[in-house]
PQR file of N, CA, C, O and H, with PARSE charges and radii, in Angstrom:
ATOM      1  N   UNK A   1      25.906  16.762 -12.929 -0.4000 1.5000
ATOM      2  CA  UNK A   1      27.203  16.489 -13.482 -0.0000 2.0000
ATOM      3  C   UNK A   1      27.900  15.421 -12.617  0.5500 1.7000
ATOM      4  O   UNK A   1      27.948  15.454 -11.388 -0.5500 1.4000
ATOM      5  N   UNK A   2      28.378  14.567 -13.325 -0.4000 1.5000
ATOM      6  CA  UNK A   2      29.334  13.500 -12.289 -0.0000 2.0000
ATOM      7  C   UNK A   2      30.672  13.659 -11.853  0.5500 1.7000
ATOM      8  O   UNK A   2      31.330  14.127 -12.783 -0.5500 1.4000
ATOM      9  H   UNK A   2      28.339  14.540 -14.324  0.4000 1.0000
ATOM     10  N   UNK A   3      31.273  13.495 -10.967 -0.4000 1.5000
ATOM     11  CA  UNK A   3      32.493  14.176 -10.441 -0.0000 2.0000
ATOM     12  C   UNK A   3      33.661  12.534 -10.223  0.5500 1.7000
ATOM     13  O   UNK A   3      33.086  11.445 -10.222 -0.5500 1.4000
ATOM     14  H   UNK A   3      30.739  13.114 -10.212  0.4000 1.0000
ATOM     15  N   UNK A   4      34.482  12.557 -10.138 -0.4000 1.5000
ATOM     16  CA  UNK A   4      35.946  11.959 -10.088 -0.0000 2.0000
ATOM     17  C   UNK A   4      36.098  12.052  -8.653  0.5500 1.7000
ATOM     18  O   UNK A   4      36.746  12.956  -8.124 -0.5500 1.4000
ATOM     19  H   UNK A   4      34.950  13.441 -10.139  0.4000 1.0000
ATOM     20  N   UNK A   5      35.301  10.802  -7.785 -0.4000 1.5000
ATOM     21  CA  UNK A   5      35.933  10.833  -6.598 -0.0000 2.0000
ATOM     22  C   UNK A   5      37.047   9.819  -5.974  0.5500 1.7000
ATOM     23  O   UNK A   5      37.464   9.955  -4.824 -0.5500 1.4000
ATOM     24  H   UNK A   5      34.775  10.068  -8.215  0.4000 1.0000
ATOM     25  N   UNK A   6      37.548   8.634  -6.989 -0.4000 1.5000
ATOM     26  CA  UNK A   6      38.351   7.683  -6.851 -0.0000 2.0000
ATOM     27  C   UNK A   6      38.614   7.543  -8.294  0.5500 1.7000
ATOM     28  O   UNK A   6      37.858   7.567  -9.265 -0.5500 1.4000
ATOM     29  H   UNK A   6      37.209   8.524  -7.923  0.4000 1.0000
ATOM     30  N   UNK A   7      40.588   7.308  -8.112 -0.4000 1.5000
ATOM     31  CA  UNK A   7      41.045   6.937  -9.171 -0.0000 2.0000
ATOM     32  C   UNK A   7      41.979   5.939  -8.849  0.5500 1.7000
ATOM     33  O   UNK A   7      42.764   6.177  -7.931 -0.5500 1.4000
ATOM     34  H   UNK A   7      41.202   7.289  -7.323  0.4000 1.0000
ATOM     35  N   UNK A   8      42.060   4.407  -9.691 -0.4000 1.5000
ATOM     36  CA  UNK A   8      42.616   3.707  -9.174 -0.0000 2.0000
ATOM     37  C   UNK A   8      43.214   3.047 -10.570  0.5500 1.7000
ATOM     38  O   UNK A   8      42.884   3.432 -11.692 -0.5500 1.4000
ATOM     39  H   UNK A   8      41.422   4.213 -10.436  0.4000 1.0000
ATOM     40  N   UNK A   9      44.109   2.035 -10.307 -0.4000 1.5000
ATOM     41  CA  UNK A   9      44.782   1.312 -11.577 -0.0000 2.0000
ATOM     42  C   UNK A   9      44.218  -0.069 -11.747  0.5500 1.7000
ATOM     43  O   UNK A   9      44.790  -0.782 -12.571 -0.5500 1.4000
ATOM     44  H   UNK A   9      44.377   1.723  -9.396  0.4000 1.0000
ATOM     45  N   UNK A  10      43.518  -0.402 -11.308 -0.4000 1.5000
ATOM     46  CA  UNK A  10      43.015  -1.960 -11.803 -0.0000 2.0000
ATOM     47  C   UNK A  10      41.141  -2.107 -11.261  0.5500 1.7000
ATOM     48  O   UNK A  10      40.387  -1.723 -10.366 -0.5500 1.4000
ATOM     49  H   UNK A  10      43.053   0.177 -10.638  0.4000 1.0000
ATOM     50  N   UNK A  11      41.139  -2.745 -12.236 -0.4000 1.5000
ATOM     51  CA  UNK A  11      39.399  -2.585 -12.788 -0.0000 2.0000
ATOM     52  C   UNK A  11      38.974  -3.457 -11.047  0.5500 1.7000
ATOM     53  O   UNK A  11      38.051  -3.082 -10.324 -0.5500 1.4000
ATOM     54  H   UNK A  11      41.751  -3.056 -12.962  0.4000 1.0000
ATOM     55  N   UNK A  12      39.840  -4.528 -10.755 -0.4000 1.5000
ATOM     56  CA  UNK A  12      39.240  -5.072  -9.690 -0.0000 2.0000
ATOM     57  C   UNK A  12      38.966  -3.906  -8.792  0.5500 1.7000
ATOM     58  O   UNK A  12      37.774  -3.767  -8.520 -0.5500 1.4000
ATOM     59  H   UNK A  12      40.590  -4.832 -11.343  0.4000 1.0000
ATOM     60  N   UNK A  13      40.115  -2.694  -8.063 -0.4000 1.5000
ATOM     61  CA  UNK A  13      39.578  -2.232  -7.164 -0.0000 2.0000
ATOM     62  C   UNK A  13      38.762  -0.738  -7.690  0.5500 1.7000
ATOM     63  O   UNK A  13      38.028  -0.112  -6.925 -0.5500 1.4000
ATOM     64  H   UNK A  13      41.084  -2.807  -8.285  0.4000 1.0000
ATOM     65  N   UNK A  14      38.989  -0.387  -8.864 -0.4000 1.5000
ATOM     66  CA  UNK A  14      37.519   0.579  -8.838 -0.0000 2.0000
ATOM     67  C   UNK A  14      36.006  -0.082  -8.655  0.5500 1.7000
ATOM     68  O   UNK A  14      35.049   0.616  -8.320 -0.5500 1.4000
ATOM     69  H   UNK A  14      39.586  -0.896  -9.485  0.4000 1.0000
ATOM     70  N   UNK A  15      35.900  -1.503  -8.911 -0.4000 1.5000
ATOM     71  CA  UNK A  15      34.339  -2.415  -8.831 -0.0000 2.0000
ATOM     72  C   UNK A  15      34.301  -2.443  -7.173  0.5500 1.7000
ATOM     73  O   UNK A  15      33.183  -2.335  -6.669 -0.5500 1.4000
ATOM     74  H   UNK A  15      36.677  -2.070  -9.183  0.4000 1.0000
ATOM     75  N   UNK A  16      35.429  -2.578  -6.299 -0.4000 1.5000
ATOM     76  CA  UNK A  16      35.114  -2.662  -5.165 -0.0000 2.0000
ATOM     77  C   UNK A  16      34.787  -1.684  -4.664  0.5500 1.7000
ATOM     78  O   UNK A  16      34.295  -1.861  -3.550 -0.5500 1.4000
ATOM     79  H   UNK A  16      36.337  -2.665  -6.709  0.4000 1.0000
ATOM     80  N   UNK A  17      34.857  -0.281  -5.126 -0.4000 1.5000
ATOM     81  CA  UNK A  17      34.898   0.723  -4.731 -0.0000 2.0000
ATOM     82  C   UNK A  17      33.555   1.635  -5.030  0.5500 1.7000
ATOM     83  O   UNK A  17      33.193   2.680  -4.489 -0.5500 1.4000
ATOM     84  H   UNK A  17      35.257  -0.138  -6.031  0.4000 1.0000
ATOM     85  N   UNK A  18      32.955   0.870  -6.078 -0.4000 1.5000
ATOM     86  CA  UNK A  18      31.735   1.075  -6.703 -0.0000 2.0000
ATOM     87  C   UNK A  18      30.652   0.217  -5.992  0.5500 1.7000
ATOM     88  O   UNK A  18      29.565   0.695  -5.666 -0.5500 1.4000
ATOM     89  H   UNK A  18      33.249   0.021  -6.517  0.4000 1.0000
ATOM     90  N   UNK A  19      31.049  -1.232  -5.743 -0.4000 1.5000
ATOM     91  CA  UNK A  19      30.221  -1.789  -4.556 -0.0000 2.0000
ATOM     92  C   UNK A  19      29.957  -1.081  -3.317  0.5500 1.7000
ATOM     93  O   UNK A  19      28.817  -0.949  -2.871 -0.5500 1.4000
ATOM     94  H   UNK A  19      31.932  -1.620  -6.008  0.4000 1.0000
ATOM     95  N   UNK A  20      31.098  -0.582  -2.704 -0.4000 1.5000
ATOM     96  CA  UNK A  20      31.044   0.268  -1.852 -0.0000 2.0000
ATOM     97  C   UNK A  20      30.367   1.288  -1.515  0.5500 1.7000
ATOM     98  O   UNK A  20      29.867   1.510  -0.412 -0.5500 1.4000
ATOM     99  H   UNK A  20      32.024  -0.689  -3.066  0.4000 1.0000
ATOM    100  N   UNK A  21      30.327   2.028  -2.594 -0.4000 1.5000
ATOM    101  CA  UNK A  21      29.210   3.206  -2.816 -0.0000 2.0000
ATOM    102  C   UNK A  21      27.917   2.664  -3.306  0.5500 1.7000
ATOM    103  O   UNK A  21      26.877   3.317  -3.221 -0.5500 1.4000
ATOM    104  H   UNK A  21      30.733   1.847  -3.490  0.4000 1.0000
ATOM    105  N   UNK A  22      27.973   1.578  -3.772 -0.4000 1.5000
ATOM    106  CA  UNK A  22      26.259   1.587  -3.904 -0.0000 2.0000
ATOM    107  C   UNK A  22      25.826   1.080  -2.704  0.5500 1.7000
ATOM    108  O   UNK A  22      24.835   1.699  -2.316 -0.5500 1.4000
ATOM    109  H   UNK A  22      28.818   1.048  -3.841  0.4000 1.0000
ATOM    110  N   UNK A  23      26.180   0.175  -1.938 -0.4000 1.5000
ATOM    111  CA  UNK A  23      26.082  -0.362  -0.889 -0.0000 2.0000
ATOM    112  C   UNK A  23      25.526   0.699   0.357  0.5500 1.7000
ATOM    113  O   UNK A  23      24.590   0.546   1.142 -0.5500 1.4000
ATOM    114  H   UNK A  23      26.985  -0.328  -2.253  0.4000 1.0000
ATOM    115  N   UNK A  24      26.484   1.820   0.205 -0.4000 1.5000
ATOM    116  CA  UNK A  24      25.769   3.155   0.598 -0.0000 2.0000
ATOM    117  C   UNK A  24      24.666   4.044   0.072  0.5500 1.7000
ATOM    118  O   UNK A  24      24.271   5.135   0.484 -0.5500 1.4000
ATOM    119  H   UNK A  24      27.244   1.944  -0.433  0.4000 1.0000
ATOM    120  N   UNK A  25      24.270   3.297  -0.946 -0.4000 1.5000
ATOM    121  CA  UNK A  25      22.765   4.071  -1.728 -0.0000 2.0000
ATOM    122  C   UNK A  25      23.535   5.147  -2.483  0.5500 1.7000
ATOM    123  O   UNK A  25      22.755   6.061  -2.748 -0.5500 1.4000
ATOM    124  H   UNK A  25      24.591   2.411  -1.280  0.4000 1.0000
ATOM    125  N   UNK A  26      24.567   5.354  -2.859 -0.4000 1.5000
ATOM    126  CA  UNK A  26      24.981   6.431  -3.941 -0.0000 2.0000
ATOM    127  C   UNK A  26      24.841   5.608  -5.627  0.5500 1.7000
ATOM    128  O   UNK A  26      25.007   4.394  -5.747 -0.5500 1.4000
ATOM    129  H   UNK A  26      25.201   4.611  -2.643  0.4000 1.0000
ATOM    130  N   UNK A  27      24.587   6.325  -6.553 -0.4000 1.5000
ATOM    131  CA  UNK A  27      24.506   5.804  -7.815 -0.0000 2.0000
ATOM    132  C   UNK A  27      26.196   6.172  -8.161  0.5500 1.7000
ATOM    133  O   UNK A  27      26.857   7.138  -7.782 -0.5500 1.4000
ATOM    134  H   UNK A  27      24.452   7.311  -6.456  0.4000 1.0000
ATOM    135  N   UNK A  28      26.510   5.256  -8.842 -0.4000 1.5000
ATOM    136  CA  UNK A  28      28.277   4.864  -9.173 -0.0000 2.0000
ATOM    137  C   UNK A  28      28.400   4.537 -10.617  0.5500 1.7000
ATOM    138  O   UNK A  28      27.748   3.560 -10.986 -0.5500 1.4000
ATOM    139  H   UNK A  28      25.972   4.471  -9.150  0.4000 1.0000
ATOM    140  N   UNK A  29      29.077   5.136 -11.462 -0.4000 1.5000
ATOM    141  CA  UNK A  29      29.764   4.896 -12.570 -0.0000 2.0000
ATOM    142  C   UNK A  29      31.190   4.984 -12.822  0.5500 1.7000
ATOM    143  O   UNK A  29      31.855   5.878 -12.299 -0.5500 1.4000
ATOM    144  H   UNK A  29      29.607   5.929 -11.161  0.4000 1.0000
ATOM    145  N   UNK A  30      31.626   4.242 -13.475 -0.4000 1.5000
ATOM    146  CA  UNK A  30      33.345   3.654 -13.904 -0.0000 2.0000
ATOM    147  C   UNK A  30      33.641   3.802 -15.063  0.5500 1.7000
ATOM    148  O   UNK A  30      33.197   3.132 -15.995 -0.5500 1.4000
ATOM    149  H   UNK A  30      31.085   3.516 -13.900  0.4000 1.0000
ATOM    150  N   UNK A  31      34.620   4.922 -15.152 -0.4000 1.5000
ATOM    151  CA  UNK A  31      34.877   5.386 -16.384 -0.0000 2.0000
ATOM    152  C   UNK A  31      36.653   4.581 -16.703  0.5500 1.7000
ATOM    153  O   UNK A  31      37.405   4.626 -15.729 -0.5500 1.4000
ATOM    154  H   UNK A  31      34.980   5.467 -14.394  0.4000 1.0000
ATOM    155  N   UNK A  32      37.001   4.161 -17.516 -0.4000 1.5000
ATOM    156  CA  UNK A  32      37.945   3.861 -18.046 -0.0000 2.0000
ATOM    157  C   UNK A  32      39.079   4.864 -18.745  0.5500 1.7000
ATOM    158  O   UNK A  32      38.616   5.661 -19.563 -0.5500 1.4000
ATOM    159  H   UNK A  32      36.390   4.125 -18.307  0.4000 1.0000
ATOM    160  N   UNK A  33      40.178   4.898 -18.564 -0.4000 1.5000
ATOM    161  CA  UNK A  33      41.034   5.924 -19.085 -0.0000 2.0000
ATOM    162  C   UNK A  33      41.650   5.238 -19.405  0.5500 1.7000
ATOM    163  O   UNK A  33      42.716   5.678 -18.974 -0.5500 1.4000
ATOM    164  H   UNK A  33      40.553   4.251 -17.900  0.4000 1.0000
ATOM    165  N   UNK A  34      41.802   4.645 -19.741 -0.4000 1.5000
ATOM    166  CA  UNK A  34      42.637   3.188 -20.491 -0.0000 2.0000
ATOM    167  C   UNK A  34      43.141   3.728 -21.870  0.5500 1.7000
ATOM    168  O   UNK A  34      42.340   4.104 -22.726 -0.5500 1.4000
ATOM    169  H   UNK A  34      40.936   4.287 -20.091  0.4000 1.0000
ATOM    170  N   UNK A  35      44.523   3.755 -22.062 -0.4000 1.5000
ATOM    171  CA  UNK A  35      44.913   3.720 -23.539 -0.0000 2.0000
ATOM    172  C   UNK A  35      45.757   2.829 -24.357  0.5500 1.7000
ATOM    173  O   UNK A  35      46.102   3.072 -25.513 -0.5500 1.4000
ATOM    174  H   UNK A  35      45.174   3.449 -21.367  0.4000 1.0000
ATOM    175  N   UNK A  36      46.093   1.681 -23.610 -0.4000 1.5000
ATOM    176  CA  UNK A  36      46.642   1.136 -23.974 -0.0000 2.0000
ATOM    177  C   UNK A  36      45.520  -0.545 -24.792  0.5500 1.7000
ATOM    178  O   UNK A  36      45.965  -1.566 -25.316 -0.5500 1.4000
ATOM    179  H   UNK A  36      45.813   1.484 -22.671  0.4000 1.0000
ATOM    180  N   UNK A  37      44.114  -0.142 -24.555 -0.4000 1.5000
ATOM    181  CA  UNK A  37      43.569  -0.703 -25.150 -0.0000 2.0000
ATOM    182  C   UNK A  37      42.861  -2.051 -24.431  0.5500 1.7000
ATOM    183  O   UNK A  37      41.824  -2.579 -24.833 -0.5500 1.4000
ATOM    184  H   UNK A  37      43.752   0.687 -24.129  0.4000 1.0000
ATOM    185  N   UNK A  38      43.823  -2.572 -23.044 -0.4000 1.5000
ATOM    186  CA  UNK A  38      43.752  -3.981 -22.678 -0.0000 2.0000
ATOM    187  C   UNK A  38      42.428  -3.017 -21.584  0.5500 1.7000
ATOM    188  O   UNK A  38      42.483  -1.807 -21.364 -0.5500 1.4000
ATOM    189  H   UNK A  38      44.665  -2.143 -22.718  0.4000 1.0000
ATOM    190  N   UNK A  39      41.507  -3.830 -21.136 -0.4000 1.5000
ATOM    191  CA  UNK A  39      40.509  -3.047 -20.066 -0.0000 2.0000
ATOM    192  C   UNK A  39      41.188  -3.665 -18.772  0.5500 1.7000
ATOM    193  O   UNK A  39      40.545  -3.245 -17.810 -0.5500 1.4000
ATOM    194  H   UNK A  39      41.463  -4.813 -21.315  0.4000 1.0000
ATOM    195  N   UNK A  40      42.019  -4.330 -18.432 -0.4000 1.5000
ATOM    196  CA  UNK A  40      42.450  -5.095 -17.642 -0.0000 2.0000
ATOM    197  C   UNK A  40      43.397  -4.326 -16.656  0.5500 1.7000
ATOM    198  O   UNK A  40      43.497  -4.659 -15.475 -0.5500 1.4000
ATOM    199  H   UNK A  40      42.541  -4.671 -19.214  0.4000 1.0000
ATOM    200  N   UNK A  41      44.153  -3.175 -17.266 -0.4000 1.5000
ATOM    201  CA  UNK A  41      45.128  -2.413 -17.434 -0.0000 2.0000
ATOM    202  C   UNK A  41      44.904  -0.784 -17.393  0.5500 1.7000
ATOM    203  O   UNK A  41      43.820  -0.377 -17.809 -0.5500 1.4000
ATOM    204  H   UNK A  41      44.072  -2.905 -18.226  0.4000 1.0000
ATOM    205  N   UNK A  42      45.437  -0.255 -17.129 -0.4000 1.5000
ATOM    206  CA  UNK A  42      45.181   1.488 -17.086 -0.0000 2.0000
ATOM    207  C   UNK A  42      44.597   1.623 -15.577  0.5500 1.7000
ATOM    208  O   UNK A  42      44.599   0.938 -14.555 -0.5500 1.4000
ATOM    209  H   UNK A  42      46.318  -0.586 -16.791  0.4000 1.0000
ATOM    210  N   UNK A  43      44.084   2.911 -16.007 -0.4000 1.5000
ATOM    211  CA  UNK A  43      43.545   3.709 -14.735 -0.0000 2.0000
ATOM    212  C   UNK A  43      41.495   3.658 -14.991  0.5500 1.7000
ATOM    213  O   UNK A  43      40.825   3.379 -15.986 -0.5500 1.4000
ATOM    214  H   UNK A  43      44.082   3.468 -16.838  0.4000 1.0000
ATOM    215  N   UNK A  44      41.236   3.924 -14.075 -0.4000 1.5000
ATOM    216  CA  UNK A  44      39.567   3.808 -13.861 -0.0000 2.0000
ATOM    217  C   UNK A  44      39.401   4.592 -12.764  0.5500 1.7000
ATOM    218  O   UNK A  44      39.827   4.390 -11.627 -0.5500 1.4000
ATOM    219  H   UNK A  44      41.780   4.150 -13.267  0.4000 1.0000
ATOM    220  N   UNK A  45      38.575   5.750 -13.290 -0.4000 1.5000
ATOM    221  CA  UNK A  45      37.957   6.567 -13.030 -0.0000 2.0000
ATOM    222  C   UNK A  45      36.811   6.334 -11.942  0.5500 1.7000
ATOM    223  O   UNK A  45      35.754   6.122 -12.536 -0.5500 1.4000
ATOM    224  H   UNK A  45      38.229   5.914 -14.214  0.4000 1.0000
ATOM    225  N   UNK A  46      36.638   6.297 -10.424 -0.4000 1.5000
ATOM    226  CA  UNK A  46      34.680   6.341 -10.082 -0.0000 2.0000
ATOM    227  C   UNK A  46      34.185   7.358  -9.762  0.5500 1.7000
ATOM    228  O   UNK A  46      34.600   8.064  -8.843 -0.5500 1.4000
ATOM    229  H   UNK A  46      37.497   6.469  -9.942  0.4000 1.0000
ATOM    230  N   UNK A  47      33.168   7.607 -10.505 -0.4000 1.5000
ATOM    231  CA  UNK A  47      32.459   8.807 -10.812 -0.0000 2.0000
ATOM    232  C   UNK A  47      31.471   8.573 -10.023  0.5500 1.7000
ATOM    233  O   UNK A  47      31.125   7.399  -9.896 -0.5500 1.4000
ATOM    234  H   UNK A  47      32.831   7.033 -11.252  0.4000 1.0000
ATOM    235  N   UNK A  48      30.434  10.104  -8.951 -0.4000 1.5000
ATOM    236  CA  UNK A  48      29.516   9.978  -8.301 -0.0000 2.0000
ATOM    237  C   UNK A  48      28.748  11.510  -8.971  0.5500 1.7000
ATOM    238  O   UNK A  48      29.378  12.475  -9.406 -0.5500 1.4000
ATOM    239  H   UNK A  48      30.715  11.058  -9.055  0.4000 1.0000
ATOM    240  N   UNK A  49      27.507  11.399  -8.908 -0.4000 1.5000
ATOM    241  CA  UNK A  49      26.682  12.549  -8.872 -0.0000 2.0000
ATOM    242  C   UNK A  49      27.706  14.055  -7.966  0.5500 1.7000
ATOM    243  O   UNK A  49      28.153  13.829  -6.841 -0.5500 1.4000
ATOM    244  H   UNK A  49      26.996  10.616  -8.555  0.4000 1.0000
ATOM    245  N   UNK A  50      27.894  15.168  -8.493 -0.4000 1.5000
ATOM    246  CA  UNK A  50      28.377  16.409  -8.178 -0.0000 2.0000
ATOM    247  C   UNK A  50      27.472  16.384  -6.698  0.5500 1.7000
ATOM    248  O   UNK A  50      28.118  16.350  -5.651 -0.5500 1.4000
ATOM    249  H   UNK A  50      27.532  15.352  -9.407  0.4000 1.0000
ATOM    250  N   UNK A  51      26.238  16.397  -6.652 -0.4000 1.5000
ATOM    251  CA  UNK A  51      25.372  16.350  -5.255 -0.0000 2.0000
ATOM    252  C   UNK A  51      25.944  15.224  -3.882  0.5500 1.7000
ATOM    253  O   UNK A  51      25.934  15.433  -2.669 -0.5500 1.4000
ATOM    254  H   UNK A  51      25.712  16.424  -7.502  0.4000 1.0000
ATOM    255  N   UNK A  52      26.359  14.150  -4.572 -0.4000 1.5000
ATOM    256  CA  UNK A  52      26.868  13.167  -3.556 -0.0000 2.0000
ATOM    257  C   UNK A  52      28.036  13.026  -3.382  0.5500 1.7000
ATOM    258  O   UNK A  52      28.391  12.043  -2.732 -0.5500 1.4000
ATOM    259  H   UNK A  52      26.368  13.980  -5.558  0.4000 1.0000
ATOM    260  N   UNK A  53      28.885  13.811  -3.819 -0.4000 1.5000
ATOM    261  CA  UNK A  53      30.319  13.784  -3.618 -0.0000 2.0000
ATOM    262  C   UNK A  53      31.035  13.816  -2.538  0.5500 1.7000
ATOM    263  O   UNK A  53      32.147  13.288  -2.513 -0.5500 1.4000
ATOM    264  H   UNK A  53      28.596  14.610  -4.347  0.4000 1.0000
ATOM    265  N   UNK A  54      30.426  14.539  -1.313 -0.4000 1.5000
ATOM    266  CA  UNK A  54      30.846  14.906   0.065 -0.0000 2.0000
ATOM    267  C   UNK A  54      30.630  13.410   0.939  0.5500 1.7000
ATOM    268  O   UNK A  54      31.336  12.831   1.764 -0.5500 1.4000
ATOM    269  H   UNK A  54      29.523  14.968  -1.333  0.4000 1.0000
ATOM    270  N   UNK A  55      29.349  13.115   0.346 -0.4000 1.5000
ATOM    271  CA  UNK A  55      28.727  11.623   0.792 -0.0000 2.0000
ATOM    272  C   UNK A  55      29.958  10.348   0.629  0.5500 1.7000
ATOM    273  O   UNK A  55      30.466   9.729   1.564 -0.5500 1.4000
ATOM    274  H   UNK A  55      28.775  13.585  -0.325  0.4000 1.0000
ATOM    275  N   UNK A  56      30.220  10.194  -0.696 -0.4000 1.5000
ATOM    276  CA  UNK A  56      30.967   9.244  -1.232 -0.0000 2.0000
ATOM    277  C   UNK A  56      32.505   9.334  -0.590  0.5500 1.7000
ATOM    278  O   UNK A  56      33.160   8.367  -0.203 -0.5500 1.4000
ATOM    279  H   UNK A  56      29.808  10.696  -1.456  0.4000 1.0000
ATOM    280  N   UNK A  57      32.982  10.939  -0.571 -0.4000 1.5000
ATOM    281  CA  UNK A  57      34.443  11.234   0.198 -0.0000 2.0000
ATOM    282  C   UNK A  57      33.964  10.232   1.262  0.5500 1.7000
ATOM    283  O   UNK A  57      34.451   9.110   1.125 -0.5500 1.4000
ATOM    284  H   UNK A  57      32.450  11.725  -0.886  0.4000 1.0000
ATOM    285  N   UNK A  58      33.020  10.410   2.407 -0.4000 1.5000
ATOM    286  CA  UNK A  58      32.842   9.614   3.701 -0.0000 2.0000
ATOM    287  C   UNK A  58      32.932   8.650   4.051  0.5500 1.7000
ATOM    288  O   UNK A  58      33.245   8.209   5.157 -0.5500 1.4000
ATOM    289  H   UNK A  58      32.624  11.322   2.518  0.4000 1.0000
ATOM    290  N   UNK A  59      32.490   7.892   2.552 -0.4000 1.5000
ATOM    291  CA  UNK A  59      32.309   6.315   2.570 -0.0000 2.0000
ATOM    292  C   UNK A  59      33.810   6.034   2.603  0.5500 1.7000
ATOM    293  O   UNK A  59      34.391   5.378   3.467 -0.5500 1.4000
ATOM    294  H   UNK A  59      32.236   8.250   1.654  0.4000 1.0000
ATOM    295  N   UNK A  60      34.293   6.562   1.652 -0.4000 1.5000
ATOM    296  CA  UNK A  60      35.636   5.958   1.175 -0.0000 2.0000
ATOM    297  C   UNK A  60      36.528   6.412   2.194  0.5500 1.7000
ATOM    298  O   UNK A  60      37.369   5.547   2.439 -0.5500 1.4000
ATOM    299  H   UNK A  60      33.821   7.095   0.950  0.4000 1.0000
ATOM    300  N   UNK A  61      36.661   7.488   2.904 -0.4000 1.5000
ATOM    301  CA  UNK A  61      37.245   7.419   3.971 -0.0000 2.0000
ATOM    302  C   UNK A  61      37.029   6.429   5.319  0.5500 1.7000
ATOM    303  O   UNK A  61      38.019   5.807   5.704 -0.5500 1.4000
ATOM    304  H   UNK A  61      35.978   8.190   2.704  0.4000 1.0000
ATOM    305  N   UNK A  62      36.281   6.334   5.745 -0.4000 1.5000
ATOM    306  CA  UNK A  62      35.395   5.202   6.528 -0.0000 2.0000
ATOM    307  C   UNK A  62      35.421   4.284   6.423  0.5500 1.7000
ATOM    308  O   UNK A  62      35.225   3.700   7.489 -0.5500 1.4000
ATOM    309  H   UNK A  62      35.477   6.840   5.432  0.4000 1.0000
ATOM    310  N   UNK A  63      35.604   3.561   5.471 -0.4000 1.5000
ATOM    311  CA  UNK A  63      35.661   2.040   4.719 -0.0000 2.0000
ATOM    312  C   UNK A  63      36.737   1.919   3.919  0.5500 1.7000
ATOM    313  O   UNK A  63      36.972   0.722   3.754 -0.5500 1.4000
ATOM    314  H   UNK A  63      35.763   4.035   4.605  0.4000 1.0000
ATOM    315  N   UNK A  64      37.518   2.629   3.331 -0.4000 1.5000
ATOM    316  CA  UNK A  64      38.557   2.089   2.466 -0.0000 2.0000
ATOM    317  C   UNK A  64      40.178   2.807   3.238  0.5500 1.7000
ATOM    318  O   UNK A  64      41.236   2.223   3.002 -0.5500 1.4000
ATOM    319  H   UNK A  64      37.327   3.601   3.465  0.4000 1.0000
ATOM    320  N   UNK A  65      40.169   3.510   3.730 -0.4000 1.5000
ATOM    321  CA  UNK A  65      41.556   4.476   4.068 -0.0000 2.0000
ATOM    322  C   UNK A  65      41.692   4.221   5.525  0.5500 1.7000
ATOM    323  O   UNK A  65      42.601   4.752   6.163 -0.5500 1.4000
ATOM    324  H   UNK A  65      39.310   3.984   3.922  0.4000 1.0000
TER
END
């Protein structure tokens, strides 16, 4: 199951954040919650494997915070 470990408002920094994690060997997907239709706009979801979640918290603490 994939889990919600970063939620951010612009597509640029969930991709950086997804670089980030792959960069660390985690597999990364970006889900869009967007309702206003523009992809440019809204919130974006990065999703990691339920198994790598503890992993990905690390990265993103370590490298982004």
């Amino acid at each position: 199951m994939w889990m919600v470990v970063y939620v951010t408002q612009s597509k640029e920094s969930a991709e950086k954040i997804r670089t980030l994690l792959q960069e660390a060997g985690l597999p990364v997907k970006i889900r869009s919650v967007n309702q206003s239709g523009n992809d440019q706009f809204g919130c974006y979801e990065v999703l990691v494997p339920e198994a790598e979640l503890s992993e990905a918290h690390s990265v993103i603490i370590d490298k982004v915070l």
